[in-house]
C-alpha beads as a LAMMPS data file, in Angstrom:
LAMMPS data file: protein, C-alpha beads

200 atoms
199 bonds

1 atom types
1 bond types

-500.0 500.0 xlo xhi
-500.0 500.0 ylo yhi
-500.0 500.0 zlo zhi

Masses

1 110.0

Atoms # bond

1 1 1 333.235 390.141 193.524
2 1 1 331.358 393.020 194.951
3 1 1 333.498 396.543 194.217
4 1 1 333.559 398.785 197.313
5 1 1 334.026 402.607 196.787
6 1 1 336.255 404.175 199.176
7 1 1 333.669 406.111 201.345
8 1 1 332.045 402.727 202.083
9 1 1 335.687 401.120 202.717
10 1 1 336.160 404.375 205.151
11 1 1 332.659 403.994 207.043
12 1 1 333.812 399.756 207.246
13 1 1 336.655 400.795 209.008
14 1 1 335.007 403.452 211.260
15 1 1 332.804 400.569 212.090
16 1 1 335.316 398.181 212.652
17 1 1 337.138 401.016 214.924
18 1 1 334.022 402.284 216.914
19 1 1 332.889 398.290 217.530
20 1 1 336.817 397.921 218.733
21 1 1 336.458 401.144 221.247
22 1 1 333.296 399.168 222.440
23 1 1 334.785 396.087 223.319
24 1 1 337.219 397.866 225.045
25 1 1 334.762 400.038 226.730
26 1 1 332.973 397.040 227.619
27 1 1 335.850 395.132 228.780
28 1 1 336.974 398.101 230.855
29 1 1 333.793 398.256 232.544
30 1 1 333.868 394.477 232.925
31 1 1 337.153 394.762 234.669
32 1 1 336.157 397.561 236.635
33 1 1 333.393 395.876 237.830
34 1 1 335.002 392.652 238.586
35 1 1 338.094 394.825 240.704
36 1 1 335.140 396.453 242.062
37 1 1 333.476 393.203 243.478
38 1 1 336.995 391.832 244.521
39 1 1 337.071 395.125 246.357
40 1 1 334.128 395.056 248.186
41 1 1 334.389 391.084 249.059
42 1 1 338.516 391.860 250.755
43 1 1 336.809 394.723 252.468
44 1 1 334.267 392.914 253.979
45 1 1 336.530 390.142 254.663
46 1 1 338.660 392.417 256.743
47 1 1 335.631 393.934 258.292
48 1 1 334.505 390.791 259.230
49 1 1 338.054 389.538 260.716
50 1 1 338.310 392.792 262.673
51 1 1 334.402 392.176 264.057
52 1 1 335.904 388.756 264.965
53 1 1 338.711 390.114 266.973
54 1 1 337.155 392.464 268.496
55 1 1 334.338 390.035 269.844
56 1 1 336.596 387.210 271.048
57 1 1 338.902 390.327 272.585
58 1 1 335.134 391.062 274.610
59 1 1 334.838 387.271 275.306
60 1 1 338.353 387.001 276.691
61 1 1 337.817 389.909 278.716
62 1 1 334.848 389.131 280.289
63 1 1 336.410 385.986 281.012
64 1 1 339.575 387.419 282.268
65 1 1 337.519 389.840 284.117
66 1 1 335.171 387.511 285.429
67 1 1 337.895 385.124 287.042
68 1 1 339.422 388.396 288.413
69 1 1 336.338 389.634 290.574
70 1 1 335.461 385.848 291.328
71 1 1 336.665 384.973 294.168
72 1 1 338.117 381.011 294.026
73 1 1 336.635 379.791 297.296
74 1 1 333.074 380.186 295.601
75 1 1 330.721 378.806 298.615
76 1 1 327.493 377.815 298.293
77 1 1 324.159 378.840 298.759
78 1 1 323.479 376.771 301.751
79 1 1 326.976 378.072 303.306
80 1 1 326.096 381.453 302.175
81 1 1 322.771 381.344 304.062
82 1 1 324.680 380.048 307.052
83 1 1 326.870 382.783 307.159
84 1 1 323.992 385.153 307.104
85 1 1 322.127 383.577 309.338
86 1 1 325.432 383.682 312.009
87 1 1 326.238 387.560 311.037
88 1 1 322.342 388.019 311.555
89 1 1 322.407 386.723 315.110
90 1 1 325.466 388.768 315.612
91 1 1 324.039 392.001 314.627
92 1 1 321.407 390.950 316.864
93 1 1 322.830 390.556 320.065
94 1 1 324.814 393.485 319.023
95 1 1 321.680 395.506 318.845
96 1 1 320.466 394.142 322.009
97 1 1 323.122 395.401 324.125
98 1 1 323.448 399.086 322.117
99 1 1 319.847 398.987 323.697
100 1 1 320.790 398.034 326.916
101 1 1 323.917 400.615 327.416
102 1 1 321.266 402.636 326.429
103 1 1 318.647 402.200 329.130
104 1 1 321.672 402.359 331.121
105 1 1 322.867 405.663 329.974
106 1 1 319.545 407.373 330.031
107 1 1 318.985 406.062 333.754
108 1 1 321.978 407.871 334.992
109 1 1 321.221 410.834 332.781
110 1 1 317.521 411.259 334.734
111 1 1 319.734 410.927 337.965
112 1 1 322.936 412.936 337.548
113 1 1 323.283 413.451 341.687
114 1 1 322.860 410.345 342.433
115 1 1 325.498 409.328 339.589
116 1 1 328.371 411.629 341.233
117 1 1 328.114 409.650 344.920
118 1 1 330.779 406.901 343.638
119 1 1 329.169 404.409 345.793
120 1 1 328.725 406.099 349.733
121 1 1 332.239 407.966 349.292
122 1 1 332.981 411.414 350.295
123 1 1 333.136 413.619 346.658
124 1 1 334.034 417.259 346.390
125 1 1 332.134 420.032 343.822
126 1 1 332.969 423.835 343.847
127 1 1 329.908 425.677 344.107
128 1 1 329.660 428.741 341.773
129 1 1 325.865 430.224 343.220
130 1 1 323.328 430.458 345.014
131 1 1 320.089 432.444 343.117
132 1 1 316.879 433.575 344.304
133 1 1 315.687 434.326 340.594
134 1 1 317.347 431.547 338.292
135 1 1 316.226 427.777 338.022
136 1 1 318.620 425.338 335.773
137 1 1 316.545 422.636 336.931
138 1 1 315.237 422.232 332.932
139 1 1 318.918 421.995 331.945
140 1 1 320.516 420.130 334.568
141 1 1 319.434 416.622 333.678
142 1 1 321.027 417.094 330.663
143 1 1 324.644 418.205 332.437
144 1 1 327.335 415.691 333.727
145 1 1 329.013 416.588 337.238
146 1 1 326.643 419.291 337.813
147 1 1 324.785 419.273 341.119
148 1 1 321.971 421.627 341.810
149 1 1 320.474 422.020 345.539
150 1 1 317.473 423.853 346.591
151 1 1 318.004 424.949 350.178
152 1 1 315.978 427.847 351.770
153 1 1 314.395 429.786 348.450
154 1 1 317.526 429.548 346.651
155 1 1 318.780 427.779 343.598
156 1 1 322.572 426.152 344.648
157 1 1 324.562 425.608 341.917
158 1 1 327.671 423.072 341.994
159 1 1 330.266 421.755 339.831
160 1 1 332.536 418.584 339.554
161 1 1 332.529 415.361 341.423
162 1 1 336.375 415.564 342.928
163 1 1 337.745 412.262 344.575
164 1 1 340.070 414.428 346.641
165 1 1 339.823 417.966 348.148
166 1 1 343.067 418.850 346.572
167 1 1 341.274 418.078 343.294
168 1 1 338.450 420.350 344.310
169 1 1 341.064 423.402 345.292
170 1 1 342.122 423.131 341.970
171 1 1 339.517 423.816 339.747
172 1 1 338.089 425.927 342.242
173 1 1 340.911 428.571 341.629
174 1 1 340.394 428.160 337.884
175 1 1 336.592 429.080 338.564
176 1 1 337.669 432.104 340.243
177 1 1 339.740 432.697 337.349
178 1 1 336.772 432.444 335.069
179 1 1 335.109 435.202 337.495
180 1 1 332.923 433.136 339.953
181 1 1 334.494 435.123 342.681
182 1 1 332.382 433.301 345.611
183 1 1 333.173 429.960 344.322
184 1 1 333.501 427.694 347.099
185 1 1 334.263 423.797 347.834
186 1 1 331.267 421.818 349.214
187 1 1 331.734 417.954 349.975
188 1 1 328.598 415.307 349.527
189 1 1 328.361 411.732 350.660
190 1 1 325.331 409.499 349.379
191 1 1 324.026 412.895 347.554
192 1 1 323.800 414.939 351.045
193 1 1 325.783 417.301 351.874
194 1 1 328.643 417.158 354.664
195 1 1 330.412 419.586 356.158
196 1 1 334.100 419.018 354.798
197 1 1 335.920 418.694 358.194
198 1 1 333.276 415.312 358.397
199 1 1 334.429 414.324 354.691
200 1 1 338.468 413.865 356.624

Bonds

1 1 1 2
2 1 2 3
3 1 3 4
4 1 4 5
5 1 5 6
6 1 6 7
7 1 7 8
8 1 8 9
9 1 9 10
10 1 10 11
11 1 11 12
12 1 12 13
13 1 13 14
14 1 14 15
15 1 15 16
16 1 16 17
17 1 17 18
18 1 18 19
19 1 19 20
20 1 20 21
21 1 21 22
22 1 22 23
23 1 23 24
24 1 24 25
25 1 25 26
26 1 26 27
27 1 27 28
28 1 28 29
29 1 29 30
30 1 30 31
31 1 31 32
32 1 32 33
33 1 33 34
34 1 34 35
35 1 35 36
36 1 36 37
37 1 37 38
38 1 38 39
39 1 39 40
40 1 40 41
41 1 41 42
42 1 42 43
43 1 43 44
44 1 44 45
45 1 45 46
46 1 46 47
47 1 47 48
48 1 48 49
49 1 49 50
50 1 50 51
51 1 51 52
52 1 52 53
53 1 53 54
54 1 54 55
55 1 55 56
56 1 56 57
57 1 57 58
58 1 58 59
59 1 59 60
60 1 60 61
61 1 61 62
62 1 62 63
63 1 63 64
64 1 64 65
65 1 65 66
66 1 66 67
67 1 67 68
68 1 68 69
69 1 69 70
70 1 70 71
71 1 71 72
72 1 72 73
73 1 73 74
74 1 74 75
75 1 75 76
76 1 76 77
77 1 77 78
78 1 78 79
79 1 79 80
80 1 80 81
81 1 81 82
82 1 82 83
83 1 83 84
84 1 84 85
85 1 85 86
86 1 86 87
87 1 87 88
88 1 88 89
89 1 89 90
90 1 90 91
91 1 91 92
92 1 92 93
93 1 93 94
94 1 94 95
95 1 95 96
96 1 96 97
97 1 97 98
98 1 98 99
99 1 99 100
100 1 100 101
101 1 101 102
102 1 102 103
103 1 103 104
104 1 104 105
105 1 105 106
106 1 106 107
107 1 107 108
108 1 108 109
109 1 109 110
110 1 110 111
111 1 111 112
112 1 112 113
113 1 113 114
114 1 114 115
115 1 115 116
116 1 116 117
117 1 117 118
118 1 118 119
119 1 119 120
120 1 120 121
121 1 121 122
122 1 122 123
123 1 123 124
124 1 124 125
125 1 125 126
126 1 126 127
127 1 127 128
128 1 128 129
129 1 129 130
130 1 130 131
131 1 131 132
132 1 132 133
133 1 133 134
134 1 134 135
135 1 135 136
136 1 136 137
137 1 137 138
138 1 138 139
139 1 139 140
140 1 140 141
141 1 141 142
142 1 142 143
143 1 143 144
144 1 144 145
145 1 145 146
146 1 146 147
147 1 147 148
148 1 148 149
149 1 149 150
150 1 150 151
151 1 151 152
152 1 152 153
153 1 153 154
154 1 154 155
155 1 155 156
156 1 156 157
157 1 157 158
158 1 158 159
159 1 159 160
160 1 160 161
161 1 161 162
162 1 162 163
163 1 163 164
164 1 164 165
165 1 165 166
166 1 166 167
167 1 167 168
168 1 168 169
169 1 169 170
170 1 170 171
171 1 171 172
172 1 172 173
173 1 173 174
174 1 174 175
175 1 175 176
176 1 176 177
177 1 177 178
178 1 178 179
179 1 179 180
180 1 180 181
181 1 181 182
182 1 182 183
183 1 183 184
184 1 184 185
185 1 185 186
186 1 186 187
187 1 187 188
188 1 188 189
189 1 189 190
190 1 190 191
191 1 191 192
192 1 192 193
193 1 193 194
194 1 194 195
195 1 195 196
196 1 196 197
197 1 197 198
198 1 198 199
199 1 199 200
């Protein structure tokens, strides 16, 4: 049997110690490794459930969402069109007579006088002047109960279109107010002018 000296029993043992640490080391890193994997695969897992929630939380939603802003008489395209077609017409004829109050409207804005005759009775206007120098005539189409007469070189200027002479006193007193000192009441039948003891 071989003899072994005790340096090469010592360096045997070192051996035997440092191969030991190595399998340990190795086994460590195995381990490490494997907890490492396991790791990764129950974080991906969870990453993967939560993905899964979240989407079929969207789907739901959508869903939920969907049925929400749907109305449930759904009609169809041919009833659809229908409708349409009636609110078309509608808007239409709505149109039409917009354009007819229209034509109306601008007719008696061309012809305010003739507008303030109600129909052949007797109506009442204070008139506030009488001017050598001034012409409203570019203004007055554009004025409601305003009458303007050109008699004898002057410009007449009257206001209102009173149903009754007490009417006519009235605002003629707030026109003197106002400071149209000379203010007085005129009365008009069929757009002429009357004297007022004919308009009784």
């Amino acid at each position: 049997m071989p003899y072994l000296s005790e340096e090469e029993l010592l360096e045997l043992q070192t051996q035997i110690e440092d191969a030991q640490e190595q399998k340990r080391v190795n086994d460590f890193a195995h381990t490490k490794a494997l907890r490492d994997e396991k790791e990764k695969a129950d974080k991906f897992k969870i990453a993967t459930i939560i993905l899964g929630v979240v989407a079929l939380l969207g789907v739901a939603g959508t869903i939920y969402f969907m049925n929400f802003n749907t109305p449930s008489d759904m009609i169809s395209k041919k009833e659809y069109k229908s409708r349409v077609a009636v609110l078309e017409k509608k808007i239409e004829e709505q149109t039409q007579n917009i354009n007819e109050l229209n034509t109306a409207l601008e007719s008696k804005s061309n012809n305010p006088t003739s507008s303030g005759s109600l129909n052949d009775q007797v109506v009442y206007a204070v008139q506030i002047g009488a001017f050598e120098d001034k012409d409203l005539s570019l203004y007055s189409d554009k004025f409601v109960n305003f009458r303007e007469i050109k008699s004898g070189g002057f410009n007449k200027y009257a206001l209102g279109n009173f149903e009754t002479l007490e009417e006519a006193k009235r605002f003629r007193r707030e026109m003197v107010k106002l400071g149209f000192k000379n203010a007085f009441i005129a009365s008009y039948q069929n757009d002429q002018r009357i004297k007022i003891e004919e308009a009784w």
